[in-house]
C-alpha positions as CSV (number, residue, x, y, z in Angstrom):
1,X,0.0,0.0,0.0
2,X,2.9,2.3,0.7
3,X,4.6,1.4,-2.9
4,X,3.0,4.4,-4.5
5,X,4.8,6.9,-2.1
6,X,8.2,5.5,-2.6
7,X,11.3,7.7,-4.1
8,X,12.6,5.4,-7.1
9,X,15.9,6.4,-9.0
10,X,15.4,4.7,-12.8
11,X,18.8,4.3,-14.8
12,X,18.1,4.4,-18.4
13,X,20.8,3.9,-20.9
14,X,20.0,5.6,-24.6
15,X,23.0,4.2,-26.9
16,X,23.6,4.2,-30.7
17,X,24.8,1.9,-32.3
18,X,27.0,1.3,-35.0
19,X,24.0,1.3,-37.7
20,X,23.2,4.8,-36.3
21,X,19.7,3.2,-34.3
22,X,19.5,4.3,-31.2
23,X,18.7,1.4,-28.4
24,X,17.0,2.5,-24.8
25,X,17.9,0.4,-22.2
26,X,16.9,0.1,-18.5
27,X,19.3,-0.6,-16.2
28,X,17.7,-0.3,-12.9
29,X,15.6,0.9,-10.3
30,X,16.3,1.3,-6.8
31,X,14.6,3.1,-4.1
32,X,16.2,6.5,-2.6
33,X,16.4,6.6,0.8
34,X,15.4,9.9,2.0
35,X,15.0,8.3,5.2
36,X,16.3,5.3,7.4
37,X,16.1,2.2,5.1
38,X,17.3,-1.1,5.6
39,X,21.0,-1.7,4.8
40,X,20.2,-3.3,1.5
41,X,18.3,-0.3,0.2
42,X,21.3,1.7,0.9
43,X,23.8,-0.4,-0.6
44,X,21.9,-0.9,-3.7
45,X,21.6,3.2,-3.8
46,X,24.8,3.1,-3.6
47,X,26.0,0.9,-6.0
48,X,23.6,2.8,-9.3
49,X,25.2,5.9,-8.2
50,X,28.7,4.2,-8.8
51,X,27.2,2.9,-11.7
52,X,26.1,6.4,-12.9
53,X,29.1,7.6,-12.1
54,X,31.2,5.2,-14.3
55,X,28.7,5.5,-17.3
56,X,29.1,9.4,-16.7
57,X,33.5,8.9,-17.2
58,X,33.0,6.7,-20.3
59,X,30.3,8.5,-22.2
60,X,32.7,11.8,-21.1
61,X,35.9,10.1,-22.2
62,X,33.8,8.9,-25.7
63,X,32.9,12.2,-26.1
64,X,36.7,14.1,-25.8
65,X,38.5,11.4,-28.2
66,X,35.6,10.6,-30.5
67,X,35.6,14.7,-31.8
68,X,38.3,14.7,-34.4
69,X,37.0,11.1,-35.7
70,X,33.5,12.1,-35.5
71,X,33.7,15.4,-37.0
72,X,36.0,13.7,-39.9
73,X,33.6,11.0,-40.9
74,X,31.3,13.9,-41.1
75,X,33.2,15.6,-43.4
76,X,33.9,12.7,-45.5
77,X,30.4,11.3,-46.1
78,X,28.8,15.2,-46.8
79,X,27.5,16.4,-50.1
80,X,27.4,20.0,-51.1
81,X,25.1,21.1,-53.5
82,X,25.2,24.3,-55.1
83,X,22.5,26.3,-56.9
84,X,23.5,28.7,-60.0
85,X,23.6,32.4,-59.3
86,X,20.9,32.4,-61.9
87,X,18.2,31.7,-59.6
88,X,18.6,33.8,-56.9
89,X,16.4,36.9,-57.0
């Protein structure tokens, strides 16, 4: 009866994969004790904030050395296309 009233913390993971599709996963859910809980409550807590904390460093550390090799396979798979002067007003 008291379930409704709980604080939950939901990890979802949105990653793209090599096809460009994007994939939602969910991790987790674990209550947030905003008040004394049980030990296991807390360690589980715990344990997705380390979890956050990690996928935080990774997707950071993808993010600084993916750039140059990002922004380069950009470059190399655009078209430009160019319309005569003619057809401006």
């Amino acid at each position: 009866m008291g379930d409704e009233n709980r604080n939950e913390l939901h990890l979802n993971l949105l990653v793209r994969d090599i096809r460009n599709v994007h994939r939602y996963y969910h991790l987790r859910s674990v209550e947030i004790p905003v008040q004394f809980s049980n030990g296991r409550v807390v360690y589980e807590f715990i344990e997705t904030l380390l979890l956050l904390r990690n996928l935080l460093i990774t997707n950071l550390s993808l993010l600084y050395h993916g750039t140059v090799t990002s922004s380069q396979r950009l470059k190399e798979g655009s078209t430009t296309v160019t319309t005569p002067r003619d057809d401006y007003p």
